[in-house]
C-alpha positions as CSV (number, residue, x, y, z in Angstrom):
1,X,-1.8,185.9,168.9
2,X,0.3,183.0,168.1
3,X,1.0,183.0,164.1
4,X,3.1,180.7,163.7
5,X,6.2,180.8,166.4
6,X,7.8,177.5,165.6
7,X,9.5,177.4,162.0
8,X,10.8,173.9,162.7
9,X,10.7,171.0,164.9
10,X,12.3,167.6,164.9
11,X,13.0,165.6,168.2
12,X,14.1,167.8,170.9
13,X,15.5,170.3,168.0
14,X,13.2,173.3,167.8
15,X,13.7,176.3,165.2
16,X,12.1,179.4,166.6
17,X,10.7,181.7,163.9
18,X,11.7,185.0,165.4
19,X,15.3,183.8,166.3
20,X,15.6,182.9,162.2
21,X,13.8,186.2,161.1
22,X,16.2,188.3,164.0
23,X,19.4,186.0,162.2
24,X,18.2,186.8,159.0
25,X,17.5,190.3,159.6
26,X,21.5,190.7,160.8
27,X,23.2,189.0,157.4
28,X,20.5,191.5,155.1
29,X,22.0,194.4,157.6
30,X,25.0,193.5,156.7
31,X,25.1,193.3,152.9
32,X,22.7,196.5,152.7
33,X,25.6,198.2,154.5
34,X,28.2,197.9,152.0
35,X,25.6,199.7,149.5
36,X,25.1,202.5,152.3
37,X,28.2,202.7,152.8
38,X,29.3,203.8,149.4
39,X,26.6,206.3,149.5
40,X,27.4,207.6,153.1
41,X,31.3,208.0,152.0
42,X,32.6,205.2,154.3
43,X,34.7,202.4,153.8
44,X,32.9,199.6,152.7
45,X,35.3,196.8,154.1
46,X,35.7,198.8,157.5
47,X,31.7,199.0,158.0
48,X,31.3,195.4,157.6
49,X,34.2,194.6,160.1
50,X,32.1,197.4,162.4
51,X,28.7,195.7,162.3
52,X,30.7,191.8,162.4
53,X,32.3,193.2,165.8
54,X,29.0,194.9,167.1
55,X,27.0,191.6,166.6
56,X,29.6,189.6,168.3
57,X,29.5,192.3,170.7
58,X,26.2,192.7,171.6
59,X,26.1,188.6,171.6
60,X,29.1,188.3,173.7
61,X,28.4,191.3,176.5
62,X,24.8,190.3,176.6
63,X,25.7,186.8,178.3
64,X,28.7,188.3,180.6
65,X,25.9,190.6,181.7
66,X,23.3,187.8,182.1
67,X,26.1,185.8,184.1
68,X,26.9,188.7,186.3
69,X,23.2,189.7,187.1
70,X,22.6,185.7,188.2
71,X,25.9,184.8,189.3
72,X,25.0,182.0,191.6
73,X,22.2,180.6,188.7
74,X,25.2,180.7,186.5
75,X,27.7,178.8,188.9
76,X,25.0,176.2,189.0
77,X,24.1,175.8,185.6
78,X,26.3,177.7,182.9
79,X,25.3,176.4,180.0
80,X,21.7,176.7,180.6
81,X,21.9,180.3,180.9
82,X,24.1,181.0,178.3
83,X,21.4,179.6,176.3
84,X,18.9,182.0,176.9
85,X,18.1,184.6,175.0
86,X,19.2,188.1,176.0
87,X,19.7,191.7,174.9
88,X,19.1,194.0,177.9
89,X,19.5,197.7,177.8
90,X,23.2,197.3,179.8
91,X,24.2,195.1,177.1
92,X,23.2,197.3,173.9
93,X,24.8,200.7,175.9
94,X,27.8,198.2,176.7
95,X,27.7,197.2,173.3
96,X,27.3,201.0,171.6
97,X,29.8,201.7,173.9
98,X,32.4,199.0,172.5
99,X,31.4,199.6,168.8
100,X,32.5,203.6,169.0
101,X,36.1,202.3,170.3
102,X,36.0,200.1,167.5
103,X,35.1,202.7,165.0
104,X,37.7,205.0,166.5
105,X,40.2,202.5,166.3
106,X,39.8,202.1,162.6
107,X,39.5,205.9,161.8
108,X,36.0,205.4,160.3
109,X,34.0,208.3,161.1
110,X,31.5,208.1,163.1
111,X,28.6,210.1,161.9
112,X,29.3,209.0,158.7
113,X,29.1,205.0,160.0
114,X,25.7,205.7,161.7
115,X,24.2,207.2,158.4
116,X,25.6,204.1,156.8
117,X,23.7,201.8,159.4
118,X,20.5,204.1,159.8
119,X,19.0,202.1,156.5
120,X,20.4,198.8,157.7
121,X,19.3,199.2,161.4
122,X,15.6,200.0,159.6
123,X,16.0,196.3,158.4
124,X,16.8,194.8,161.1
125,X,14.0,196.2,163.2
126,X,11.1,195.1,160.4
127,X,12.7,191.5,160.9
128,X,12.6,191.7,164.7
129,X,8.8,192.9,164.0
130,X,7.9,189.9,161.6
131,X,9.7,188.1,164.3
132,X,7.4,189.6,167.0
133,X,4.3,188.6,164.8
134,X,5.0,185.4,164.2
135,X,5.2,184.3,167.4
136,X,2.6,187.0,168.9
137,X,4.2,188.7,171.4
138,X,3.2,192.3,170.4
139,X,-0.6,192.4,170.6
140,X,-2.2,195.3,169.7
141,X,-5.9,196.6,170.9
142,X,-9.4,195.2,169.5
143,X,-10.8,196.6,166.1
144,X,-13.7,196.1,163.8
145,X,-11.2,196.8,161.1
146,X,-11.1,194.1,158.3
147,X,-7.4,192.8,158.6
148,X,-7.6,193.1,162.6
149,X,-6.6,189.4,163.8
150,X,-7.9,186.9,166.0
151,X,-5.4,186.1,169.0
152,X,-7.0,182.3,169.5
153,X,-8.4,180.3,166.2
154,X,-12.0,180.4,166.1
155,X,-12.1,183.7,168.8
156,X,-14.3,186.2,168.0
157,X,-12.3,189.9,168.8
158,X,-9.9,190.6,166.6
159,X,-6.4,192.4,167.4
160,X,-4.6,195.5,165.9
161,X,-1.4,193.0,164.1
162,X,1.4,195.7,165.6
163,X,4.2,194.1,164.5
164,X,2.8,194.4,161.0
165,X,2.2,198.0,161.5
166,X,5.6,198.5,162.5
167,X,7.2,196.1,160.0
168,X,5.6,198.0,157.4
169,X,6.8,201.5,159.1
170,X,10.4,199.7,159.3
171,X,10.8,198.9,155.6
172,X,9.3,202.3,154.3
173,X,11.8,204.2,156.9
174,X,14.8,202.0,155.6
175,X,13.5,203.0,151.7
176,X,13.2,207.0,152.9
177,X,16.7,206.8,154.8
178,X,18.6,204.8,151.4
179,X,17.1,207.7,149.0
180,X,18.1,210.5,151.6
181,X,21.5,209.1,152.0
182,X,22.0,209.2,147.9
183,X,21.2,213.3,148.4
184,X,24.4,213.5,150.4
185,X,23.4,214.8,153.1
186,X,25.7,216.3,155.8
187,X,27.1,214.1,157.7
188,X,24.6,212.6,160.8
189,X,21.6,214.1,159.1
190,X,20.6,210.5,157.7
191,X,20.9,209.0,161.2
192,X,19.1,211.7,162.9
193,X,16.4,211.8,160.9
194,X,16.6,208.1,160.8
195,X,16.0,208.0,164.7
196,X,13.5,210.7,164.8
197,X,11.0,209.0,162.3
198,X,11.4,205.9,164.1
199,X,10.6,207.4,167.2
200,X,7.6,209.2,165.6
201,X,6.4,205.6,164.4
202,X,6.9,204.0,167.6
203,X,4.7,206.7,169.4
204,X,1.9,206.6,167.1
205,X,1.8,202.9,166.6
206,X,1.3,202.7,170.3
207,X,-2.1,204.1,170.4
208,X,-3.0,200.9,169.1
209,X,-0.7,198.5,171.0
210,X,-2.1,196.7,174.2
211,X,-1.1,199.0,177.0
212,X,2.2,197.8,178.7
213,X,4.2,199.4,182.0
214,X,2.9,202.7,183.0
215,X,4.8,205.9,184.0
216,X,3.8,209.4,184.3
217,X,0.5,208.8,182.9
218,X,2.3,207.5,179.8
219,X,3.6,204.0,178.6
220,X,7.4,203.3,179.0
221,X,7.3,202.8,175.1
222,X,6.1,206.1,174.7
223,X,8.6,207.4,176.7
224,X,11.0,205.8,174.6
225,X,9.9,206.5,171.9
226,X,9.6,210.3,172.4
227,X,13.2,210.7,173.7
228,X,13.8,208.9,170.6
229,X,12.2,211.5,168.6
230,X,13.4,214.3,170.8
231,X,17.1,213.0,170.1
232,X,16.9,212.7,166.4
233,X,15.5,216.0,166.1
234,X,18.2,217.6,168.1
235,X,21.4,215.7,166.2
236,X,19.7,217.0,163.0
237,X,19.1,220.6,164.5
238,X,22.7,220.3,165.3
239,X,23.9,219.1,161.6
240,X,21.7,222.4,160.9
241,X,23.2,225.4,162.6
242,X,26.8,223.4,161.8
243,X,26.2,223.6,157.9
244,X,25.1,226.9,158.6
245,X,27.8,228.3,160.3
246,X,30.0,226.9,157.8
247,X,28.5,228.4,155.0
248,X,28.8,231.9,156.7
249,X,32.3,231.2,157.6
250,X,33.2,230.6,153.7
C-alpha cells in the first residue's frame, strides 16, 4: 500500500516522506512540551533540554549500537551504515536509560517529566503513523468497508489503512492526556494512563492489522501492547494506593 513514500526527488537526492513526518513529528514534540510542561509543574527550559538530549541520544546510541552489532560491515563501510536508519529496542532502553541520568542530573522530577511528555510522545507516534501510511508499510487486513484502500492502483481488495487508525487513536490520546494533565493529576497518573490507552489501542487495532511474528498463539504486537497496558495500569494503581495513603496519613 504505497501512498505516497517519496516527498521529494531530484538527482540522486531523495526525500523520504516518513523520515520528514518522523522529523516533524520531534520539533511539534518539542514545542507541545513547553505547554505540558507548565501544566505538569515542570521546568519548561529543563524539559526542552531533556527531550534535545534524548533525541540526540536515541540518534547517537542507535548507530554505536548498529556499529557494534556489524562491526566488520562497519570497518568496511562506515559511512554507509551510519546512514541507515535505526532505532532498535537496545537503543530506545539505552536511550531511556541515558535520559533518566539526565533528568536526575538536572533535578527535574521524573514522574512529573513523563506526564509532561505523555501528550508529546502521543504526537510523535501519529506522525510516525502518517509516516507508516504514506509509504505503506503497515497493511492492515481486507474489508468491504467504504474507506478500506487498495494496496496496488487499479487492485480490486481493499486494505484496513492501519496507520490511519492509529494516527487517529494517537491524536485523540494526545488531546485526552493534554485535558487530564490541566486536572492536576498526581504525579505519573497522566503517563500511566497515557501508556495504558495506548496499549489498549494498539491491541485492538491489531485485529485488523495483517498478522506479523507469532508467539504463544498471539502476535508479538499484541504482546507488546498488552504489557503496555498491563504497565500503565499498574503505575496508575500505584499513583492510587499512594494518594490514598497520604490522605489517611493527614
Amino acid at each position: 500500500m504505497r501512498v505516497f513514500p517519496i516527498l521529494f526527488h531530484f538527482g540522486h537526492l531523495t526525500l523520504p516522506t516518513f523520515g520528514v513526518l518522523a522529523a516533524l513529528g520531534l520539533v511539534l514534540a518539542l514545542m507541545l512540551s513547553e505547554r505540558t510542561a507548565r501544566l505538569a509543574g515542570v521546568d519548561a527550559g529543563k524539559l526542552w533540554d531533556a527531550g534535545v538530549f534524548a533525541v540526540i541520544a536515541a540518534f547517537v546510541l542507535s548507530r554505536l549500537v548498529l556499529a557494534v552489532t556489524y562491526w566488520k560491515t562497519f570497518q568496511a563501510f562506515p559511512v554507509l551504515l551510519l546512514t541507515v536508519p535505526s532505532l532498535t529496542a537496545t537503543g530506545l532502553l539505552l536511550t531511556a536509560i541515558a535520559t533518566v541520568l539526565w533528568l536526575r542530573f538536572k533535578q527535574v522530577p521524573l514522574l512529573r517529566a513523563l506526564d509532561a511528555w505523555a501528550p508529546c510522545g502521543a504526537l510523535v507516534w501519529a506522525c510516525l503513523a502518517l509516516g507508516h501510511f504514506a509509504e505503506g508499510s503497515d497493511p492492515g487486513m481486507p474489508t468491504t468497508l467504504p474507506w478500506g484502500i487498495a494496496p496496488m492502483r487499479g487492485e480490486a481488495v481493499r486494505l484496513h489503512p492501519v496507520a490511519l487508525y492509529v494516527a487517529v487513536a494517537a491524536l485523540l490520546l494526545q488531546v485526552a492526556a493534554i485535558d487530564f494533565l490541566r486536572r492536576r493529576p498526581a504525579a505519573g497518573m497522566t503517563a500511566g494512563a497515557t501508556i495504558a490507552f495506548a496499549g489498549l489501542a494498539q491491541f485492538l487495532i491489531s485485529f485488523v492489522r495483517a498478522p506479523g511474528l507469532a508467539w504463544s498463539g498471539m502476535d508479538v504486537l499484541q504482546w507488546v501492547a498488552l504489557g503496555m497496558f498491563a504497565a500503565g495500569l499498574f503505575v496508575v494503581a500505584l499513583r492510587l494506593v499512594d494518594n490514598r495513603r497520604t490522605a489517611t496519613a493527614s
